[in-house]
LUMKE-498798 format. One record per residue: x, y, z of N, C-alpha, C in turn; residue in one letter. Coordinates in steps of 0.05 Angstrom, whole numbers, plus 5000, padded with zeros to 4 digits. Example, Ala and Ser with C-alpha at 12.3 -4.5 7.8 and 13.67 -1.06 7.14 Angstrom:
! LUMKE-498798
526448865156524649105156526449345156A;525749555142527349795143525850015157S;
! end
This chain:
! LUMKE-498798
214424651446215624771423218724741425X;220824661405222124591398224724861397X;226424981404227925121402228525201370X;228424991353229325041320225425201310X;223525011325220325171321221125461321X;221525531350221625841358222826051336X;225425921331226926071305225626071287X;223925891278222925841259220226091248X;219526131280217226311272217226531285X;220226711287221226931283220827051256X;219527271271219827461236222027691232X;224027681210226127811209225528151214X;227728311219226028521240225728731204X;224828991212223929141184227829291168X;228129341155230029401148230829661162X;233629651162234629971175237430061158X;235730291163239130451149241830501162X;244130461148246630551159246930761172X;247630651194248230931205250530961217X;252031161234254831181250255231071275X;256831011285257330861322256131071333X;254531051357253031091381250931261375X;251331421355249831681347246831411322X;247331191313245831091299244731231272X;242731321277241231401252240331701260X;241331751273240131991294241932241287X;244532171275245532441263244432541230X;243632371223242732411193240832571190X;238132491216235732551226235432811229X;238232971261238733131254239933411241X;242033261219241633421197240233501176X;238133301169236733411150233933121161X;232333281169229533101175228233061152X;228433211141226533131105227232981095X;230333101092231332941068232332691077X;233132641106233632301118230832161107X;228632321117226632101112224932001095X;225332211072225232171041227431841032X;229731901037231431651031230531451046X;230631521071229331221092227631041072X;225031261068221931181058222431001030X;225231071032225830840991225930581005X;226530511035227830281037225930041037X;222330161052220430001057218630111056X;215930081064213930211080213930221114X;215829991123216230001150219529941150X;220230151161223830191169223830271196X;226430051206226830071239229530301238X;229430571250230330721250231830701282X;234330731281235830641314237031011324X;235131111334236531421346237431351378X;239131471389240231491403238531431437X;238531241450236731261471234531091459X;233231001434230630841425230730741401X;228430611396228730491371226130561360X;225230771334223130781330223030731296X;220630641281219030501264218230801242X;219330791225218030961205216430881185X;213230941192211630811178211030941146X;211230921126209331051103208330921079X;207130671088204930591068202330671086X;200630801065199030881074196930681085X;195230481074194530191091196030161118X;198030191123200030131139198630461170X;198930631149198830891171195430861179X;193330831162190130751170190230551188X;191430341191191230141216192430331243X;194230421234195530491261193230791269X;192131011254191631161261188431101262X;186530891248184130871253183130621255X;184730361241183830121252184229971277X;186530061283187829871309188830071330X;186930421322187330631343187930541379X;186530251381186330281413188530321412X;190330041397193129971406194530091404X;194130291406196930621397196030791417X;196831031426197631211439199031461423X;198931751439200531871430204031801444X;206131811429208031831438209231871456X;211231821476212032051498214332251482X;214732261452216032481444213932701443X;212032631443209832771436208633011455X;208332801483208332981513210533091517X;212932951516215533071522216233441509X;214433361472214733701460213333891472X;211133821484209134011494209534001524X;211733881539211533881566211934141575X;209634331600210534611611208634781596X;207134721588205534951559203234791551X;202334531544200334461543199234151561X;200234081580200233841592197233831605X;195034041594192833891600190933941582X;192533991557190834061532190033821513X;187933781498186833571486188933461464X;191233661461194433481442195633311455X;195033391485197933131501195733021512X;193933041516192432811539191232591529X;190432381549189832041533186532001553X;186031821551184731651562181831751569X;181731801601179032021602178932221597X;180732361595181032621603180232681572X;183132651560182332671531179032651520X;178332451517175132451518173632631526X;173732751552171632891564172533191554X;175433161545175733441532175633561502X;175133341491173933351460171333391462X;170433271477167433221481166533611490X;168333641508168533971512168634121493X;170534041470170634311452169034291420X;167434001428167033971403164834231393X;162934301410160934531398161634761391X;165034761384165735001384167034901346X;167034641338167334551318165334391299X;162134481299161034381289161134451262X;160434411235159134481211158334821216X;155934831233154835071238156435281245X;157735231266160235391282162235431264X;163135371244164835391230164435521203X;161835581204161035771182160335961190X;161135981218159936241229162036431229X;164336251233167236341240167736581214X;167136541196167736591171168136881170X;165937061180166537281181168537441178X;168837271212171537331236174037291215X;174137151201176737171182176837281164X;174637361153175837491132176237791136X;173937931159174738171175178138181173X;179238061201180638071203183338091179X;182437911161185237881135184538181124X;181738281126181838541108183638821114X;181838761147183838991172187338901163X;188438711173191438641174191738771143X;191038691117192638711094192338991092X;190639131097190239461094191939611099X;193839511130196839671133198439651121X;198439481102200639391082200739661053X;202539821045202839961026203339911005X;202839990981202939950952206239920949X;207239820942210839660937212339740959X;210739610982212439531003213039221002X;215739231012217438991025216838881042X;215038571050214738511075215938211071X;216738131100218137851107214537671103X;214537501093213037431078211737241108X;213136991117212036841132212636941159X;213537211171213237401188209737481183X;209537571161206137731165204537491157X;205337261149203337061144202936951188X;204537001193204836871229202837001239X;203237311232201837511255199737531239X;198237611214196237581204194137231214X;196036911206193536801222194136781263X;195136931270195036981299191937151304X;192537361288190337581287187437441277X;187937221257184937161243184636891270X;186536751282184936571296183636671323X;185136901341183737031355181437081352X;180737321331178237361328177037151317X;176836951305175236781294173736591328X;176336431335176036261353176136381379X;177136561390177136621418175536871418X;174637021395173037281392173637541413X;177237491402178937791417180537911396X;181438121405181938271383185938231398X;187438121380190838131397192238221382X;190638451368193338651354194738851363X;197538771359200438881371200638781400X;198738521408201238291430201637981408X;200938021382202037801368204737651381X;205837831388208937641391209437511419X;207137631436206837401457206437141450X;204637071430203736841420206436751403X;206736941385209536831358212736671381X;213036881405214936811418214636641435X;211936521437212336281448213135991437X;211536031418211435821391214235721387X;215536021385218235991366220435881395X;219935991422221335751445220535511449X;218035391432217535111441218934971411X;218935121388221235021366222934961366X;224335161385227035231394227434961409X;226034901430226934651450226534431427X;224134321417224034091402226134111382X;228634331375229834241360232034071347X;231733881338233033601333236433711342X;238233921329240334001327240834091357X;239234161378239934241405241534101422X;244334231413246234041443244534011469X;242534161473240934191509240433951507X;239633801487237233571481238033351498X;241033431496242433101508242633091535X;242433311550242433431573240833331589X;241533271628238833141635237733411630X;235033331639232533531647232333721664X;234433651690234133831707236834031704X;239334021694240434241667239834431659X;239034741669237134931658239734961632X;238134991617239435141592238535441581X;240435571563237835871558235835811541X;235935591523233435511515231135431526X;231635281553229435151568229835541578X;229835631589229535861609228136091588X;228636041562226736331546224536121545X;224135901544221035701539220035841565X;221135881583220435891602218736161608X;220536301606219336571600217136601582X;217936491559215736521538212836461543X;213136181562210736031571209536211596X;210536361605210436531631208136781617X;209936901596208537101583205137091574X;205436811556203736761551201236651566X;201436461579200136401607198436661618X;199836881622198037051631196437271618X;198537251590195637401572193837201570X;193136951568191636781566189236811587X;190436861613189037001633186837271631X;188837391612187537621616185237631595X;185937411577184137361548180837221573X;181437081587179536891603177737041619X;179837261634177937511651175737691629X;176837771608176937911587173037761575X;173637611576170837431552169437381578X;170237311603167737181629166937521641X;167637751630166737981636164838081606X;165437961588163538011573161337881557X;161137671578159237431568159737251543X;158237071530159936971523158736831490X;158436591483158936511456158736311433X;159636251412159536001411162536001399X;164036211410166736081405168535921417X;171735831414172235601428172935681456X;173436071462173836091497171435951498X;169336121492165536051508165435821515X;165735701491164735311499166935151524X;169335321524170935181550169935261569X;170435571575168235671597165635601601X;164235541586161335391602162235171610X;163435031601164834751607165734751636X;166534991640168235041669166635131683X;164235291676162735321696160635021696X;160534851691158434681689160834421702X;162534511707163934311731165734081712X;165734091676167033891671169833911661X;170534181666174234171655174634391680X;177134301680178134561711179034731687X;179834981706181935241691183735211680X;186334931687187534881681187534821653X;185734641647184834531625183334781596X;182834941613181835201591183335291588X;185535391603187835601591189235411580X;190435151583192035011564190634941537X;188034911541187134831509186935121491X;187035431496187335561488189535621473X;192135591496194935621495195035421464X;193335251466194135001450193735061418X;189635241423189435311398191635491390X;193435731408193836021393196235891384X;197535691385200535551384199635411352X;198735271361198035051331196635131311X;194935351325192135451303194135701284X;195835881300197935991282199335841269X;200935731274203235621272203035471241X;200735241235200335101215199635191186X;197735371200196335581182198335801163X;199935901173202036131165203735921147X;205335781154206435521142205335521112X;203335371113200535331093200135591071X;199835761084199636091070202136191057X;204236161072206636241053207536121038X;207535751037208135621014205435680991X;203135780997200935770985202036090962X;202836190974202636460965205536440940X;207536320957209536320944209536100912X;207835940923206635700889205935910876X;203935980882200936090862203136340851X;204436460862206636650847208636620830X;209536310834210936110813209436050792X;206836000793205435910778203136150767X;202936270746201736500738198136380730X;198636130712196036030708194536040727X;196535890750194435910766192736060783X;193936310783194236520803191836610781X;191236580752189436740728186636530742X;186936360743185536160745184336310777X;184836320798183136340819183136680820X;183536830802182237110798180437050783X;180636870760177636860754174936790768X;175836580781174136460801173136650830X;175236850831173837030851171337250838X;172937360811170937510791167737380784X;167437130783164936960778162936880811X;165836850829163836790855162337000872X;165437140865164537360892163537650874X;165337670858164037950834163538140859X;166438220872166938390881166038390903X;164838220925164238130948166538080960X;167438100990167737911002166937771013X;168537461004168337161017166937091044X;165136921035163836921064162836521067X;162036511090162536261103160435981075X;158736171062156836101041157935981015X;160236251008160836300986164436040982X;164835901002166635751006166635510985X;164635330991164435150984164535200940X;164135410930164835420905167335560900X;169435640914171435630909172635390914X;171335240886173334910885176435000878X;177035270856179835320844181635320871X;180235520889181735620912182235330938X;180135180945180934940960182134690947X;183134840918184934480909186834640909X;186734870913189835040920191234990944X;189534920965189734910994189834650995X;189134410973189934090990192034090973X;192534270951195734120932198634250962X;197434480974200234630985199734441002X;197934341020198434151040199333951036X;198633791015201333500997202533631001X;204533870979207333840975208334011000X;208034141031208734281043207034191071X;206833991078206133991099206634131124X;204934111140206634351162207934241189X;208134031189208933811212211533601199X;212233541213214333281196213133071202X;211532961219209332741220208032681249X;206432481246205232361264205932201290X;206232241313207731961327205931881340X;207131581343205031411368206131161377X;205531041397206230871411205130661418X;205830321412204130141422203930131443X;201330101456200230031477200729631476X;200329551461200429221458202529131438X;203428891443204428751410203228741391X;204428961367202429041346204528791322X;202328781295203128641273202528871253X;205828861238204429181221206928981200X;205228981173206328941139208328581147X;206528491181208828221170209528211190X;210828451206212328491222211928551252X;212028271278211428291295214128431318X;212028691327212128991341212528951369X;213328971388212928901415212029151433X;209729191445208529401463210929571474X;209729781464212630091469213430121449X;213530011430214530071398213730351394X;214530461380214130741382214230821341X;213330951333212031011310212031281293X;213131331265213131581261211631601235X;209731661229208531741205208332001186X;210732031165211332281159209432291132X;208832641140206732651112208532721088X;210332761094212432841067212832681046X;213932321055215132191036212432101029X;210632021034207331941030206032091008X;205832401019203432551002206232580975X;208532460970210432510945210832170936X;210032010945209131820923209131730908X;211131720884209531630860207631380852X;207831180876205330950871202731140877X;202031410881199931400882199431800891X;201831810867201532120849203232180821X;201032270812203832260780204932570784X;206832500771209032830783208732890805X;210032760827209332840852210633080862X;212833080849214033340863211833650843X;210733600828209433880813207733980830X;206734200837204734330833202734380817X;200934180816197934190802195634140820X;194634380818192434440836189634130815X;190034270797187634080784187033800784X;190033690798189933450813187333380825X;186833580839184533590866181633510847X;181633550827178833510810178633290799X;180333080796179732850782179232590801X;177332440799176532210821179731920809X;181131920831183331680833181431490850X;182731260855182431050874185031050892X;186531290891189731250912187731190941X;189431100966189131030983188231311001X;186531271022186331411033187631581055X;189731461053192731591081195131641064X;194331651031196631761020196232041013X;194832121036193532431038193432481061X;194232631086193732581109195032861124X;193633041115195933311133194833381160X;192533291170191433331196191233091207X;193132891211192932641213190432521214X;189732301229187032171226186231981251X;183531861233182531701257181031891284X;181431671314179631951330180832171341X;184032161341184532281342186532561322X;184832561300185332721289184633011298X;186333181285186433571285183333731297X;182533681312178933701308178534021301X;181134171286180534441279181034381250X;181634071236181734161218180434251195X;176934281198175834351181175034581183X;175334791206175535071203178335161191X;181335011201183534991179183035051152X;182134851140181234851107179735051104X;178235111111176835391103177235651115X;178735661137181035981140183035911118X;183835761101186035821081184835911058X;182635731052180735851031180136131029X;178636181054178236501056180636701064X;182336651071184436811076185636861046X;185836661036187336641002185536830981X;183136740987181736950971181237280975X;181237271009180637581008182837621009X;184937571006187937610999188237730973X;188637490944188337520930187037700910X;183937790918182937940907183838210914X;185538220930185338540944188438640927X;190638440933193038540932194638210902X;196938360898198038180878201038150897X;202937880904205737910916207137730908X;208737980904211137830874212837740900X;213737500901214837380925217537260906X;220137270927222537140924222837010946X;224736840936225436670964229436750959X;230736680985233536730988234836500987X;235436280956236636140966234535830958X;235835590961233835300975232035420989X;230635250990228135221013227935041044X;229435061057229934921075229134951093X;227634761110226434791138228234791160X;226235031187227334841212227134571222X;230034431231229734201243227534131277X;225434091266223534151298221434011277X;219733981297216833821292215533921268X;215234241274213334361262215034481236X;214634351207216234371184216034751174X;217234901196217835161185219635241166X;218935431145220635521129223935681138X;225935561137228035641151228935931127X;229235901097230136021084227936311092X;229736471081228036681082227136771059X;223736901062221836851037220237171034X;221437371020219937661024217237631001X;216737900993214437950971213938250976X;213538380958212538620946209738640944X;208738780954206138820957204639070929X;203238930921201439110893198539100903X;197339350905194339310912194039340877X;191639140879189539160857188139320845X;
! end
């Protein structure tokens, strides 16, 4: 081959945005993660993004995100941004782990996520949303995504680990909010080596400390009272039957009480705060509780016909995702839209600029639940809030249906006239939290 050949069958690299000396693209990133990658997303479906220390690929054609997340899954990996967020707190939980392990630990929790198991759950949540909203008083003031945190803290306990952790919520909330704290884009620590204690790494620390051993005490707690088909039980038999150590049960726990809150509350307070913007609609799924339930509470049966209430729950997940996206990493030289990738390439798939679209949403920025009812031919990954492929969310279909039921036995009980302070602006960190602050007035029915 010919030196003028070689050039010849170079492929030019994906487009990148302007950015500043040394800092690259990486100060834009972290000043505003949305809104950089909203503009990015105009430039291609694949943009080479240059941050500080790497070079990573912002994917959002959806074709583009199904290869990487379910056709050409070998050739990808999770990230090492990915291990790096969860390093100290979940390093042997089924989010950071690969290869066997990963496997044998899905394979662990899956009976705790069947169809069956997940309508069993149902109860457990809506109990719980009934107990939590009951302390709430007729035109009281509450911090809105404060009691949306500790309310799904309270519903995933009892649902999934079948404990009761009311008033140590904030063991769980304060850990969460130190592993935010570290992943956050704006953290001078960030640039810091590793071995640098900072007071951010040192309250993770603590936080992870705290929690760790209520986790313990959650583990003593359920193997003294036999056990289940919830997700402690199914680890613990797992551990007594020789196929996951301890390690591996208290981190995959740690993992649910972190993520299983965390996404959920997110989800709930943009949910709460629409349907309050929007009156039709809020008329619209009181009717639909009046015809289903006629004065029942919601139960694991009665789900599947609140269609009003779950196109409520996939429109907040388009416009409010609760993650800023997906990462991953080639394992091989990948070919993505043209463009030959070289092994280590590293990958970001954000659900933001995607599920807003307009090749393949009309009015994307609106709120229309009724979206959810009409058959399109859009692509299948221009929808994607629990990412995909094998390794997708494997909680996310008890997800979808704790929002369902939480929204409804919500709704029917109480009315919350909600304000927000201001924009809507997220924390800069993984997990797309509402930074502005968001109250509501509480009206029982």
């Amino acid at each position: 081959m010919t030196a003028d050949d070689s050039t010849a069958r170079e492929t030019p690299p994906p487009p990148t945005p302007n950015g500043v000396p040394l800092l690259g693209n990486g100060l834009a990133f972290a000043r505003d993660p949305v809104g950089a990658i909203a503009e990015w997303a105009s430039l291609g479906d694949v943009v080479r993004l240059e941050i500080p220390g790497q070079t990573m690929y912002l994917v959002t054609g959806p074709r583009l995100i199904e290869q990487i997340l379910v056709d050409d899954n070998e050739a990808f990996t999770i990230s090492p941004a990915q291990r790096e967020t969860f390093r100290g707190i979940e390093d042997h939980a089924v989010t950071t782990t690969t290869g066997e392990r990963w496997e044998r630990l899905r394979r662990a929790l899956r009976p705790a996520f069947t169809r069956d198991a997940i309508r069993e759950y149902a109860k457990q949540v809506v109990d719980a949303t009934a107990t939590y909203i009951d302390e709430w008083d007729d035109g009281e003031r509450i911090d809105l995504y404060r009691e949306m945190r500790r309310l799904s803290v309270d519903v995933l306990a009892a649902a999934l680990l079948a404990v009761d952790v009311r008033g140590r919520e904030p063991v769980v909330m304060n850990a969460a909010d130190a592993l935010v704290d570290r992943a956050n884009f704006r953290r001078p620590g960030q640039l810091l080596p590793d071995w640098i204690p900072t007071p951010t790494d040192r309250r993770f620390e603590r936080a992870v400390r705290e929690l760790d051993a209520y986790v313990d005490d959650i583990i003593a707690e359920r193997r003294q009272n036999g056990g289940g088909d919830d997700v402690c039980s199914v680890l613990l038999d797992a551990y007594d039957a020789g196929d996951v150590s301890l390690d591996e049960v208290r981190h995959n726990l740690v993992a649910m009480l972190l993520a299983g809150h965390d996404s959920p509350s997110v989800a709930l307070t943009h949910a709460l705060r629409l349907i309050d913007d929007h009156p039709e609609v809020q008329d619209a799924l009181l009717a639909e509780y009046n015809d289903v339930l006629d004065g029942d509470r919601p139960t694991g049966e009665s789900v599947a016909a609140l269609e009003r209430t779950q196109a409520v729950v996939d429109e907040t997940l388009r416009l409010f995702p609760p993650t800023l996206g997906v990462t991953r990493q080639a394992t091989e030289p990948v070919t993505l839209a043209g463009y030959d990738l070289p092994a280590g390439a590293q990958f970001l798939c954000p659900q933001w600029p995607v599920h807003r679209d307009d090749r393949f949403w009309d009015e994307p920025s609106r709120f229309d639940p009724s979206r959810w009812h009409d058959h399109t031919d859009r692509p299948d990954y221009a929808y994607f809030p629990f990412s995909g492929g094998p390794r997708n969310c494997i909680g996310m279909h008890f997800a979808r249906q704790e929002l369902a039921l939480v929204l409804a036995a919500l709704l029917d009980t109480v009315e919350l006239d909600v304000s927000m302070d201001g924009p809507l602006r997220f924390t800069p960190s993984l997990q797309l939290r509402p930074e502005t602050d968001i109250e509501a007035t509480v009206h029982w029915r």
